[in-house]
DOKOLLO-669502 format. One record per residue: residue in one letter; x, y, z of N, C-alpha, C in turn; residue number from 1. Coordinates in steps of 0.2 Angstrom, whole numbers, padded with zeros to 4 digits. Layout:
BEGIN
A/X/Y/Z/X/Y/Z/X/Y/Z/NUM
...
//
This chain:
BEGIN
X/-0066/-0162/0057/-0073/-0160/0059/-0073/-0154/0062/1
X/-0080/-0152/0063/-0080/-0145/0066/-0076/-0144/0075/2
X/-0077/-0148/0075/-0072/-0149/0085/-0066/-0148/0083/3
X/-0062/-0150/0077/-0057/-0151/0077/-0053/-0145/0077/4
X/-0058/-0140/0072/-0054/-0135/0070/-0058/-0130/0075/5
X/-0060/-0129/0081/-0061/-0124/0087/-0053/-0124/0089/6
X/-0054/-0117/0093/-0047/-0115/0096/-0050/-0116/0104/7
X/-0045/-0114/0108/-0046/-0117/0114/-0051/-0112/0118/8
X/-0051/-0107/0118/-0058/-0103/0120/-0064/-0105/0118/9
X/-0065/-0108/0112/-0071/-0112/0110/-0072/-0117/0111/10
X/-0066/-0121/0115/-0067/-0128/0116/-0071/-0126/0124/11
X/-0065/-0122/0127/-0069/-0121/0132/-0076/-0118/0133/12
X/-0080/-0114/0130/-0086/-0113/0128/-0090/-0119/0128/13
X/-0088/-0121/0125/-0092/-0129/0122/-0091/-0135/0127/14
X/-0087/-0135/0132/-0086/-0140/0137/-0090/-0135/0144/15
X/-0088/-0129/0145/-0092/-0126/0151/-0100/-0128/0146/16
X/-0101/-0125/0142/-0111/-0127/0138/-0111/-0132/0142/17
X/-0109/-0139/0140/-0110/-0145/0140/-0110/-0146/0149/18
X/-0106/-0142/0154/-0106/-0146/0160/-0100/-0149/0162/19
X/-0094/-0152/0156/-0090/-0154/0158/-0084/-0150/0160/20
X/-0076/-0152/0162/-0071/-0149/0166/-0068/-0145/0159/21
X/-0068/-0138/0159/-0067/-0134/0153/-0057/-0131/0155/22
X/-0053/-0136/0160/-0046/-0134/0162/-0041/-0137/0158/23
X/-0038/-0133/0156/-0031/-0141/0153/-0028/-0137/0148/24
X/-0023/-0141/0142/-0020/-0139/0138/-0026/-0141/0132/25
X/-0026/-0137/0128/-0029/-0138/0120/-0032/-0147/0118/26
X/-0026/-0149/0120/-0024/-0158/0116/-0031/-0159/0123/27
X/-0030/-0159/0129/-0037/-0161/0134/-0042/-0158/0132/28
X/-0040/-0154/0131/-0050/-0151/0129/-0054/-0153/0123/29
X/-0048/-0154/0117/-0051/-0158/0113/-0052/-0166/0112/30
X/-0049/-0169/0116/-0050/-0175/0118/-0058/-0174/0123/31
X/-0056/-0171/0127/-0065/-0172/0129/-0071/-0169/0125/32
X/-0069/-0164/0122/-0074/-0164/0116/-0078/-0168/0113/33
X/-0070/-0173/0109/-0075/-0179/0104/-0076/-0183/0109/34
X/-0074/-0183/0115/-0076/-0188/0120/-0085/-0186/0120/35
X/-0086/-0182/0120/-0095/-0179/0121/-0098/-0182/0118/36
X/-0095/-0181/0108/-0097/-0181/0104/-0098/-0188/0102/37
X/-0093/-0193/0104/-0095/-0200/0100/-0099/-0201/0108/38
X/-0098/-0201/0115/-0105/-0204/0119/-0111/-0199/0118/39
X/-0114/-0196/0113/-0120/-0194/0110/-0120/-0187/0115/40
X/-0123/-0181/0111/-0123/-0176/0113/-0131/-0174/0112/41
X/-0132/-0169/0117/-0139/-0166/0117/-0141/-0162/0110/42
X/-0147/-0161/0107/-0149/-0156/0101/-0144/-0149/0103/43
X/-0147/-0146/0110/-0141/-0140/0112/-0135/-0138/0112/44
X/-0134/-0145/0112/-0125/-0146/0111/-0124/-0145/0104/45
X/-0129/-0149/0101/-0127/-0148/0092/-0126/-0143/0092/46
X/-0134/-0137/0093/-0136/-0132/0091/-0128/-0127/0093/47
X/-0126/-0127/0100/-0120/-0124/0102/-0113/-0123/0097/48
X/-0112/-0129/0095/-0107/-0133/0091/-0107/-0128/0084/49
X/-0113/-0127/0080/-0113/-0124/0075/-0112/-0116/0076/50
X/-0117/-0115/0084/-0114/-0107/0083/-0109/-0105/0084/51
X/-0103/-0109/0087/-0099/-0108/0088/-0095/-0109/0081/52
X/-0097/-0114/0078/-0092/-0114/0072/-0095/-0106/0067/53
X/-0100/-0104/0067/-0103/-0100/0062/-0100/-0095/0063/54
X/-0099/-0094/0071/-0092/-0086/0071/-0085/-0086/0069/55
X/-0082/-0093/0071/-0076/-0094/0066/-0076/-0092/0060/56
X/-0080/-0097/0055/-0080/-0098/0047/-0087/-0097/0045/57
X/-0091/-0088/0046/-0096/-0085/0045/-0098/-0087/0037/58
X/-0095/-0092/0035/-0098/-0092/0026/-0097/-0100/0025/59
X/-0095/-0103/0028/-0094/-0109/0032/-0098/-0114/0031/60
X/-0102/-0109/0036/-0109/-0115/0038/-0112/-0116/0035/61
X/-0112/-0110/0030/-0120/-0112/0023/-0120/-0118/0020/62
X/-0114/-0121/0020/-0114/-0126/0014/-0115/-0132/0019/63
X/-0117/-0132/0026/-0119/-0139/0030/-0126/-0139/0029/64
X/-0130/-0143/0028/-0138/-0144/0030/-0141/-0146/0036/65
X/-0137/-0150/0039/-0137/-0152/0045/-0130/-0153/0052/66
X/-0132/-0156/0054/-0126/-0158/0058/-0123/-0168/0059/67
X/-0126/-0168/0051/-0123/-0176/0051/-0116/-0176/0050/68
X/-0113/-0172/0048/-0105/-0169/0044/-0102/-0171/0051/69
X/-0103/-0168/0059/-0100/-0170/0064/-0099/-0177/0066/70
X/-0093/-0179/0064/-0095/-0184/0068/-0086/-0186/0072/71
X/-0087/-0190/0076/-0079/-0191/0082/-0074/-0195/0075/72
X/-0068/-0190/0075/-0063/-0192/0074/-0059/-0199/0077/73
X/-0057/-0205/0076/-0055/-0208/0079/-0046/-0207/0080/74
X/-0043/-0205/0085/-0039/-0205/0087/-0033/-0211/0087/75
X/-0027/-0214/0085/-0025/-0219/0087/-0019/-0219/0095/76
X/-0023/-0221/0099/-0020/-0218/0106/-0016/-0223/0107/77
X/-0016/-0229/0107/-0010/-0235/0107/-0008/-0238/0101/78
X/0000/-0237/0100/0003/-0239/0095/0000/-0246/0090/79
X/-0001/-0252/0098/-0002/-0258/0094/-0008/-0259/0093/80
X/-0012/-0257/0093/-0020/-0255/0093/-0022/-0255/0084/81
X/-0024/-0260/0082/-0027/-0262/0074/-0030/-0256/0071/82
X/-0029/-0257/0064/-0031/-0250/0062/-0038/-0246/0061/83
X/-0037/-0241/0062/-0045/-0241/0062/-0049/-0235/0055/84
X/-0053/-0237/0052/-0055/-0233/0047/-0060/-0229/0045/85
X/-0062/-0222/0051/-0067/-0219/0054/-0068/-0215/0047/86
X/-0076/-0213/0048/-0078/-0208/0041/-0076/-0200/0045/87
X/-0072/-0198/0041/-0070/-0191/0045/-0072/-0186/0041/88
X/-0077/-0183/0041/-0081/-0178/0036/-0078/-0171/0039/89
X/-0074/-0167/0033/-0073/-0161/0035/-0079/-0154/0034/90
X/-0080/-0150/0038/-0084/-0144/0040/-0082/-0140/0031/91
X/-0087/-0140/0027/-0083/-0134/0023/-0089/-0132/0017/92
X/-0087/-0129/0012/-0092/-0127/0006/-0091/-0135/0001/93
X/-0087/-0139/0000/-0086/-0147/-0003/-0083/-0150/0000/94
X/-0087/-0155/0005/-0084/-0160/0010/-0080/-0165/0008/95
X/-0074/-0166/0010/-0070/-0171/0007/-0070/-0177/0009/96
X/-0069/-0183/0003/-0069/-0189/0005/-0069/-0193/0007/97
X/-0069/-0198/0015/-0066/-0201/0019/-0061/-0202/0020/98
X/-0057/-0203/0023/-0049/-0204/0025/-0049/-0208/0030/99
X/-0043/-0211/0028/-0040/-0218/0032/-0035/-0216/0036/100
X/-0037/-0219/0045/-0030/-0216/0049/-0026/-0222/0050/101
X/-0020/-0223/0049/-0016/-0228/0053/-0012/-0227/0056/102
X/-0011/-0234/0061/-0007/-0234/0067/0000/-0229/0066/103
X/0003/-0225/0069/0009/-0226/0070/0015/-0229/0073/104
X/0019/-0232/0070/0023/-0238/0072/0029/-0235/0079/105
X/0031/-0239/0084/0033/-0236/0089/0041/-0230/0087/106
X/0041/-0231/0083/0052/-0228/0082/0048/-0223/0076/107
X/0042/-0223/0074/0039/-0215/0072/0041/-0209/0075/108
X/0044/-0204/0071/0045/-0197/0077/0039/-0193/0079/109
X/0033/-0195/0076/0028/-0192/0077/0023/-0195/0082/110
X/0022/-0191/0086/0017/-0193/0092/0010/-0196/0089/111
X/0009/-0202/0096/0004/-0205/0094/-0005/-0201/0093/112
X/-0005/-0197/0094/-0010/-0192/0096/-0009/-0187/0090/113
X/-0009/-0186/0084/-0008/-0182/0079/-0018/-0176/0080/114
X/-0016/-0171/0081/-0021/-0167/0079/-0020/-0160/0076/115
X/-0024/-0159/0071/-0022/-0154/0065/-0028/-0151/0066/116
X/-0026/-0143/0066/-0034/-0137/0063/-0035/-0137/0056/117
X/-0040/-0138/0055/-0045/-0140/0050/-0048/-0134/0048/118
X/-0046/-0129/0041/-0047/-0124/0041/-0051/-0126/0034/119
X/-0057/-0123/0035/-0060/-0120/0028/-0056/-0117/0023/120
X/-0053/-0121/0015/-0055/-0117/0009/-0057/-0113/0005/121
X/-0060/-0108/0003/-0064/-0106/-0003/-0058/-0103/-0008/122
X/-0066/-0106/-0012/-0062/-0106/-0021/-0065/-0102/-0023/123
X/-0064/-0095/-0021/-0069/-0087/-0024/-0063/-0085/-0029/124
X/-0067/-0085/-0036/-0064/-0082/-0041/-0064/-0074/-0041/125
X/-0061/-0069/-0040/-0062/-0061/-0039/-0057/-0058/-0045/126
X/-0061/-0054/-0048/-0055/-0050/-0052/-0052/-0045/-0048/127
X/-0047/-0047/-0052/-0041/-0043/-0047/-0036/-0036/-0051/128
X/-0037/-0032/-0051/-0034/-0028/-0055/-0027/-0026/-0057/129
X/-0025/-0026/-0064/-0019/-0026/-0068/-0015/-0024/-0062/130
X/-0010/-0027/-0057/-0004/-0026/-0056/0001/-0022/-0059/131
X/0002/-0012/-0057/0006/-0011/-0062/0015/-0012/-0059/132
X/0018/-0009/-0064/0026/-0012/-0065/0028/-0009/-0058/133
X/0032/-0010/-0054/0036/-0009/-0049/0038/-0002/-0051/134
X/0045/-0003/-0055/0046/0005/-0058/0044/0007/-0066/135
X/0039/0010/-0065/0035/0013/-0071/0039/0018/-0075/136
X/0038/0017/-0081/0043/0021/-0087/0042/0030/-0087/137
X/0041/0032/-0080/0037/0038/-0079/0044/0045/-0080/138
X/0040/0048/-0085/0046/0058/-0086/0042/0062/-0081/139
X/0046/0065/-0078/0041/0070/-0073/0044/0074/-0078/140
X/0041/0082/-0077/0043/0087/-0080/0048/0091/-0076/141
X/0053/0094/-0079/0059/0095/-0076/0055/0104/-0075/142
X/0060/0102/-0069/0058/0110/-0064/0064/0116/-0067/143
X/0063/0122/-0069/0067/0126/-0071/0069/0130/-0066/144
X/0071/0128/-0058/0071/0131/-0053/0077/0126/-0051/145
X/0077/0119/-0051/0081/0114/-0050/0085/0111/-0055/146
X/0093/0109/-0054/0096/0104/-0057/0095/0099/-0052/147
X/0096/0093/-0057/0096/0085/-0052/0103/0082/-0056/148
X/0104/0082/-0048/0112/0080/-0047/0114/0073/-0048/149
X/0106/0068/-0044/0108/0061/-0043/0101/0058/-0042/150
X/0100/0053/-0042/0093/0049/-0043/0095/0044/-0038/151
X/0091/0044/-0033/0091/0042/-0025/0086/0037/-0026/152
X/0078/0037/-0027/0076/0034/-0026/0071/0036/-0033/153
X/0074/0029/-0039/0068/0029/-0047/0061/0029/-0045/154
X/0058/0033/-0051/0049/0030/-0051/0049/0027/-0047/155
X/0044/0024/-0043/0041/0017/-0042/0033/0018/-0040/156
X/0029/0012/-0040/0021/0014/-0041/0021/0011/-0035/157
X/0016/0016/-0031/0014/0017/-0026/0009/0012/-0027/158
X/0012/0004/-0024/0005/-0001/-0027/0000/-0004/-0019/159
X/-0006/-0006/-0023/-0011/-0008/-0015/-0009/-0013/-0015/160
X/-0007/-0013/-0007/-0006/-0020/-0004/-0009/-0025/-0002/161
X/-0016/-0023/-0001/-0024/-0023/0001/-0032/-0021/-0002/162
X/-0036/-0023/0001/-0042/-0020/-0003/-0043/-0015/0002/163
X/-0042/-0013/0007/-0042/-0007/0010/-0041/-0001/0007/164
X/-0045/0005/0007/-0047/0009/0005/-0039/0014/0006/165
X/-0035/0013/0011/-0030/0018/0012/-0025/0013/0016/166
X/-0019/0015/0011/-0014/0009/0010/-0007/0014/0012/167
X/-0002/0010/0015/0003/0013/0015/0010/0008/0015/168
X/0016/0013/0012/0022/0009/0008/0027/0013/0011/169
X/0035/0008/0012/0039/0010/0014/0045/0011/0010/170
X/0049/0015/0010/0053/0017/0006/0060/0018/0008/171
X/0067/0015/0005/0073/0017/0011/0080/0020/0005/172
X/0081/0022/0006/0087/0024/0003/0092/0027/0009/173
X/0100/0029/0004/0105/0030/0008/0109/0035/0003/174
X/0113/0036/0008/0116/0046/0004/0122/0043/0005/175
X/0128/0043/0000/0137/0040/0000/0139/0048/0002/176
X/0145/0046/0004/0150/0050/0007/0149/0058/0002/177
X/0149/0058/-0001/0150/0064/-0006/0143/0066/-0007/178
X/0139/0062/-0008/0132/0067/-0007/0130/0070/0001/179
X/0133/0069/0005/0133/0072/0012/0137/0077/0013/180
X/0141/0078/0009/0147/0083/0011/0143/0088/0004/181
X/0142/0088/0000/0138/0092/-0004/0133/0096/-0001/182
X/0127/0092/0002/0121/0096/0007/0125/0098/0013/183
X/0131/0097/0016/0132/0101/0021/0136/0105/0020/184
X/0140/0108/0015/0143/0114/0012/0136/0119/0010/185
X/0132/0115/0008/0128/0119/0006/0123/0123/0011/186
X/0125/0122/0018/0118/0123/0020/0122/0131/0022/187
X/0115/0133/0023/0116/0140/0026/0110/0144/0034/188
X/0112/0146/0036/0108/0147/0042/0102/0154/0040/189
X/0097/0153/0043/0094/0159/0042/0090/0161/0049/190
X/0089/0169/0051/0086/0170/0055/0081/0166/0058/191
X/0081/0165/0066/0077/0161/0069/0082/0154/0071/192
X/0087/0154/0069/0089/0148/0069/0089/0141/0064/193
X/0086/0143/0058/0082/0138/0053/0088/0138/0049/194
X/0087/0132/0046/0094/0130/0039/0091/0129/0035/195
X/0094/0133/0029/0091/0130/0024/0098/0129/0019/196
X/0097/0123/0013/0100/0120/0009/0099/0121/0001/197
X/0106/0122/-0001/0103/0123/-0009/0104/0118/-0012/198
X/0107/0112/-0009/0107/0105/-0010/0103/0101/-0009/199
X/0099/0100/-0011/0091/0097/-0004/0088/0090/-0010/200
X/0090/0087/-0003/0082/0079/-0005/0076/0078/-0005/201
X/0075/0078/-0013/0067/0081/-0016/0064/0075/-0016/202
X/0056/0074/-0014/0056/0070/-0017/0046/0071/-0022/203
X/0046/0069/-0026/0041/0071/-0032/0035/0064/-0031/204
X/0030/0066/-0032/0023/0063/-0032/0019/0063/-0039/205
X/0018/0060/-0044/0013/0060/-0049/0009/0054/-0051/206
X/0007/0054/-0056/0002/0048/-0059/0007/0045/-0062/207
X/0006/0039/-0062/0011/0033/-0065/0009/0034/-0072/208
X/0008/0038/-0076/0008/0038/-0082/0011/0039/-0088/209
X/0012/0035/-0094/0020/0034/-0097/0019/0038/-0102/210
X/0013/0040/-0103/0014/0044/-0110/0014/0054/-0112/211
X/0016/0054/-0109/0019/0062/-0109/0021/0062/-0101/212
X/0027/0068/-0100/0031/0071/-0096/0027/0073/-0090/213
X/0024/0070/-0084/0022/0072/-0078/0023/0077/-0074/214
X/0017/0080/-0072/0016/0086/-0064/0016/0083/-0061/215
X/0020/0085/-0056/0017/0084/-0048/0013/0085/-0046/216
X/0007/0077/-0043/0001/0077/-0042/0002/0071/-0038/217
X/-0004/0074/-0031/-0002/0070/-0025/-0008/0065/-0025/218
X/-0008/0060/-0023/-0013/0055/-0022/-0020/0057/-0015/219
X/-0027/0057/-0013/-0028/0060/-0009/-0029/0058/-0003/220
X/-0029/0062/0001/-0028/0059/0008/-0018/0057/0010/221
X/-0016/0060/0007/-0008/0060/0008/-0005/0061/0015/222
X/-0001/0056/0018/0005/0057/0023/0011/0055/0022/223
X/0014/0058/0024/0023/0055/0022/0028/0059/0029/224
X/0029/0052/0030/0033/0055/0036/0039/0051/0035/225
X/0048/0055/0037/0054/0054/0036/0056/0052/0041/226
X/0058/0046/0041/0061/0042/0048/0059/0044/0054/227
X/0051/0044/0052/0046/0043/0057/0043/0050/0060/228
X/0044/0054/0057/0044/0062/0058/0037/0062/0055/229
X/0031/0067/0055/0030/0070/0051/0030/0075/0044/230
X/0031/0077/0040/0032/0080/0033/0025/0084/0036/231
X/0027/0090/0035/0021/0096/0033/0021/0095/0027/232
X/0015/0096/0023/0011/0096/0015/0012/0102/0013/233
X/0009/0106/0009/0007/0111/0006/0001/0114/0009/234
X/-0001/0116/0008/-0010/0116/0009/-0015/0119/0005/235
X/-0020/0116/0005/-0025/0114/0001/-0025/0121/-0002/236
X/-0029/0122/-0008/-0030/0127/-0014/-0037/0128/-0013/237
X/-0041/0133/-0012/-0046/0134/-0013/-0051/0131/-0018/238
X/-0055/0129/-0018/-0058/0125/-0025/-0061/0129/-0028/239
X/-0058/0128/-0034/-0066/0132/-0037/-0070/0132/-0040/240
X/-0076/0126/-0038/-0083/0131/-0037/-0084/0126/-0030/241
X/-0093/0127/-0028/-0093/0124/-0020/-0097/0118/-0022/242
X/-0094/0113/-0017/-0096/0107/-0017/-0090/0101/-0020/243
X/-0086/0107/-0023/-0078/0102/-0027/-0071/0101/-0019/244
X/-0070/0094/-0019/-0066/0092/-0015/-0060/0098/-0014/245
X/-0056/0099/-0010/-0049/0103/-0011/-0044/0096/-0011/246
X/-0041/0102/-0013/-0035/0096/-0017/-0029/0101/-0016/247
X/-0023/0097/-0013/-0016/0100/-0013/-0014/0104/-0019/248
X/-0010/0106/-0020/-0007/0109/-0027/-0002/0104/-0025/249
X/0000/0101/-0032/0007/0096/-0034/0013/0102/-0035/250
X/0016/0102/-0029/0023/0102/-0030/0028/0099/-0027/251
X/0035/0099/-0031/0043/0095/-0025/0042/0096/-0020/252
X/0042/0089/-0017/0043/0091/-0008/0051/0090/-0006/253
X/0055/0098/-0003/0060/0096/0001/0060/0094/0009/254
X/0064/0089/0007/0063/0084/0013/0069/0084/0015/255
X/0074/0088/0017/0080/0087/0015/0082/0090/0025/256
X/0077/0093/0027/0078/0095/0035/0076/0089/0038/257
X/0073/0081/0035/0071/0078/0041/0076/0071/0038/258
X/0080/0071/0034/0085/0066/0031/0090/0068/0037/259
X/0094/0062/0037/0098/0058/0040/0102/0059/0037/260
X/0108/0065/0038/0116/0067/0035/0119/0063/0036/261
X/0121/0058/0036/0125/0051/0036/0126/0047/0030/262
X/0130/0043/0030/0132/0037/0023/0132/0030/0029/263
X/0130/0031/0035/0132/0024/0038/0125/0022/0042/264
X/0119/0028/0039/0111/0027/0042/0108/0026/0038/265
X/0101/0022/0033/0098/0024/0028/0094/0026/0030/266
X/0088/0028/0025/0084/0035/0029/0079/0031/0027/267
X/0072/0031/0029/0065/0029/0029/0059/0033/0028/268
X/0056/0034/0021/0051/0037/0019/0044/0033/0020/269
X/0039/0034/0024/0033/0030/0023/0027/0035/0022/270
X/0025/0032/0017/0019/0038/0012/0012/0033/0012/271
X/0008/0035/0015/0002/0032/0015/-0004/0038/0011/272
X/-0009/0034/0007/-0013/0039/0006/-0020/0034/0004/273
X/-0025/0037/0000/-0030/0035/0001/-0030/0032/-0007/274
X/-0034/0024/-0007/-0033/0022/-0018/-0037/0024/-0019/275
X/-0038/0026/-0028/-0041/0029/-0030/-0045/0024/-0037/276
X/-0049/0023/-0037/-0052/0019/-0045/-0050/0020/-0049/277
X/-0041/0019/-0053/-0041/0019/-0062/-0037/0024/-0059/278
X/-0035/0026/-0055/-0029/0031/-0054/-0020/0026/-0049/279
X/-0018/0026/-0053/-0011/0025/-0051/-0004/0031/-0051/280
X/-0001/0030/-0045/0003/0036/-0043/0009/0032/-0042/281
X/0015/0039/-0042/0022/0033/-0041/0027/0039/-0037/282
X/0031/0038/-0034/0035/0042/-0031/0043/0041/-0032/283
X/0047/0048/-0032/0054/0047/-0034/0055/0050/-0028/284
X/0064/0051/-0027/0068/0053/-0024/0075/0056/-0028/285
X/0076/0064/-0026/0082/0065/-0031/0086/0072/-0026/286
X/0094/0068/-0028/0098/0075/-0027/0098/0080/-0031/287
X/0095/0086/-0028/0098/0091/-0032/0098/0098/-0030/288
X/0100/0103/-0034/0103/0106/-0034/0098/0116/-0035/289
X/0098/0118/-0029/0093/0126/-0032/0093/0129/-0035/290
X/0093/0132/-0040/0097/0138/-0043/0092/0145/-0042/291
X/0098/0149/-0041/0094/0155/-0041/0093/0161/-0046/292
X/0090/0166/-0047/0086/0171/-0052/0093/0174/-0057/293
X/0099/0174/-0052/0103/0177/-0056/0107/0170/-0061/294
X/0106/0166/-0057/0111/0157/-0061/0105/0157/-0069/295
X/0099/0160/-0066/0096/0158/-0073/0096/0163/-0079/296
X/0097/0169/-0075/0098/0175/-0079/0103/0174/-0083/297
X/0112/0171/-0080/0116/0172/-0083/0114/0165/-0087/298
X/0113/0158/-0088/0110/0155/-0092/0106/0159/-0099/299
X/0103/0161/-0099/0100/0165/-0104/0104/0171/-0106/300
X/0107/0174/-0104/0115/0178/-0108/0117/0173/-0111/301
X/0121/0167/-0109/0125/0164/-0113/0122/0159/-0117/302
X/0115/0159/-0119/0112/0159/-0124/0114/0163/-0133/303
X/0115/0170/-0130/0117/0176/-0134/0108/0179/-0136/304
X/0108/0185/-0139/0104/0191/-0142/0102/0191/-0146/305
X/0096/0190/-0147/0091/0190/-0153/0093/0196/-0157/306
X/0094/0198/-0164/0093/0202/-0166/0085/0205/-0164/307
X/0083/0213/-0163/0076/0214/-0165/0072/0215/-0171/308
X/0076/0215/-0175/0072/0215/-0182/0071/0205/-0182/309
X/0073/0201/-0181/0072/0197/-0184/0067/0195/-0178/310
X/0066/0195/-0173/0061/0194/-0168/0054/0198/-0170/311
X/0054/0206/-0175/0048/0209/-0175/0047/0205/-0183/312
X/0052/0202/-0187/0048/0196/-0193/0045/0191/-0192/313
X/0049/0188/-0186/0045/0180/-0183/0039/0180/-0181/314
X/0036/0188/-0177/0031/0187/-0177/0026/0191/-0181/315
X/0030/0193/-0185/0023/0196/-0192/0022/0189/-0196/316
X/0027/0186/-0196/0025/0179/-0200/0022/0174/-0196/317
X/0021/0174/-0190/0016/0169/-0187/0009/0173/-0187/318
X/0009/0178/-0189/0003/0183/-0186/-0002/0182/-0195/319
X/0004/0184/-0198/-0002/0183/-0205/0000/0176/-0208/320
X/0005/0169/-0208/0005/0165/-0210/-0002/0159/-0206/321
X/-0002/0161/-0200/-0006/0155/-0197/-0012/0159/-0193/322
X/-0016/0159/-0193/-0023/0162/-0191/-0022/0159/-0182/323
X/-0021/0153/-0183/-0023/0151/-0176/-0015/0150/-0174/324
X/-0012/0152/-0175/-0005/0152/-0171/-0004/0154/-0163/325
X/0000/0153/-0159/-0002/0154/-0152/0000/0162/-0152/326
X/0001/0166/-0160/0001/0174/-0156/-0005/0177/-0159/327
X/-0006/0182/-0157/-0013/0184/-0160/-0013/0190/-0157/328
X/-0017/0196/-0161/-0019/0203/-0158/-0024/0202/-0152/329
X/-0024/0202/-0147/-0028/0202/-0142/-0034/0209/-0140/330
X/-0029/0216/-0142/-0031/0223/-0139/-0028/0225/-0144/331
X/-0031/0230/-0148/-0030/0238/-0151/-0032/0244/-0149/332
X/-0032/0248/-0149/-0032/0255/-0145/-0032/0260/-0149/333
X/-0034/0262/-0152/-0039/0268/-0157/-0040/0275/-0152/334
X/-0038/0281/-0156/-0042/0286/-0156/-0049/0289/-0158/335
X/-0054/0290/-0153/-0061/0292/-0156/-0061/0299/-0158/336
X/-0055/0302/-0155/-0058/0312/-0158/-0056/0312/-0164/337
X/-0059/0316/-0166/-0056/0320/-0173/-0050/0323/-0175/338
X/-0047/0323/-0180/-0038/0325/-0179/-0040/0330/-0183/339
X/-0045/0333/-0186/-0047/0341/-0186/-0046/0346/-0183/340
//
């Protein structure tokens, strides 16, 4: 019944209302309760009874009409005491069917005073949205700045845990012997005291999206803090035009100054951001490696040298075989004098 399922602050509510001793442990307060209840209680009391129940289980009470639903549970307080077969109507949106209490026999483990909270139900059917995959089949697009050495932490979708508007997930990985000793060879000091790494733990934010190669694109309202540190962001980009939200630029975040240089600590990424309707994001982690203007330079040598003649064919042939090809005369530049 509704008595049954108050917690002790409400019993005591409802015994101070009433006038009676509102001290004890839970198991008294509800014994004097039904005690109130089967020696017949004031309308007042009823009336108390339900407000108190309405703040518990605010969707609760609609489904009562009245307060014939209450009625005193009968307790079996002596073992040898005949059985008894009280109408026990539960508080709820479809009351359940009477129920039969019996004695329990003395070598029972179960004490003779059994009292249970009585919680409401509901059967609300809500649609719930497509749960995507853990780790999503997702390509980011490869950064021409960076090689990736090793794959720390795969896609995975940044899923709601909650119907709360702004959600947050926790992330752990751990670095082996050899990738520790990679970033610490690599690092180098710079003016001010600062370190920087050309071996650095990146880690990437995009749309969970499987069907072409991913940018880096941040979800909004973004934080991410490394074993409990703050991460500085980017910062926002101008919008262009007014009235348009700003928005971060998507790119690698190196996070590799607030990692945990160890193989015997793992390290703790927690990324909270705001959900978005119909938009799903997912986050990686990866070792790698920076490469500089000269590394790429010498890359393109060992490509080897276009002939020039066959470079100024290729593009005579795209210019008059395809109208719309991606080359095109743009600007021509003419003389207006007379060569008289």
């Amino acid at each position: 019944n509704m008595v049954s399922s108050f917690r002790v602050s409400e019993l005591q509510v409802l015994l101070g209302f009433a006038g009676r001793n509102k001290s004890g442990r839970k198991h008294d307060l509800l014994m004097r309760a039904l005690h109130l209840l089967k020696s017949g209680c004031s309308p007042a009391v009823q009336v108390k009874i339900r407000e108190l129940y309405r703040r518990r289980y605010p969707r609760t009470i609609e489904g009562l009409s009245d307060l014939s639903a209450i009625k005193p549970a009968v307790f079996n307080l002596d073992s040898s005491s005949s059985p008894v077969e009280p109408d026990l109507a539960v508080a709820g949106i479809h009351p359940l069917p009477s129920t039969s209490v019996t004695p329990q026999s003395p070598s029972s483990p179960v004490s003779s005073v059994l009292l249970q909270d009585t919680k409401p139900h509901f059967e609300m059917q809500q649609p719930s949205p497509p749960i995507p995959p853990v780790h999503p089949d997702v390509q980011l697009k490869s950064l021409p700045f960076y090689d990736v050495l090793d794959v720390l932490i795969k896609p995975t979708s940044l899923v709601q845990s909650s119907i709360q508007r702004f959600q947050e997930k926790f992330f752990i990985f751990a670095l082996t012997p050899q990738q520790v000793r990679e970033i610490c060879i690599s690092r180098d000091f710079l003016p001010g005291g600062r370190r920087d790494y050309t071996v650095q733990v990146q880690l990437r934010l995009c749309l969970a999206e499987t069907s072409c190669p991913q940018e880096d694109n941040y979800p909004n309202s973004l934080c991410i803090k490394v074993n409990g540190k703050l991460f500085p962001l980017p910062g926002y980009a101008p919008p262009p035009k007014n009235g348009i939200e700003q928005k971060r630029p998507g790119r690698p975040l190196n996070i590799t100054s607030l990692v945990r240089l160890s193989s015997a600590v793992p390290n703790q990424i927690s990324i909270s951001w705001a959900s978005e309707i119909g938009k799903n994001y997912s986050m990686s982690v990866y070792l790698v490696r920076q490469l500089t203007s000269a590394m790429l330079l010498q890359r393109l040598k060992m490509k080897g040298i276009r002939n020039p003649d066959h470079s100024r064919a290729l593009i005579k042939e795209k210019l008059t075989a395809d109208p719309d090809s991606e080359i095109a005369t743009t600007s021509l530049r003419v003389s207006l004098m007379c060569p008289v």
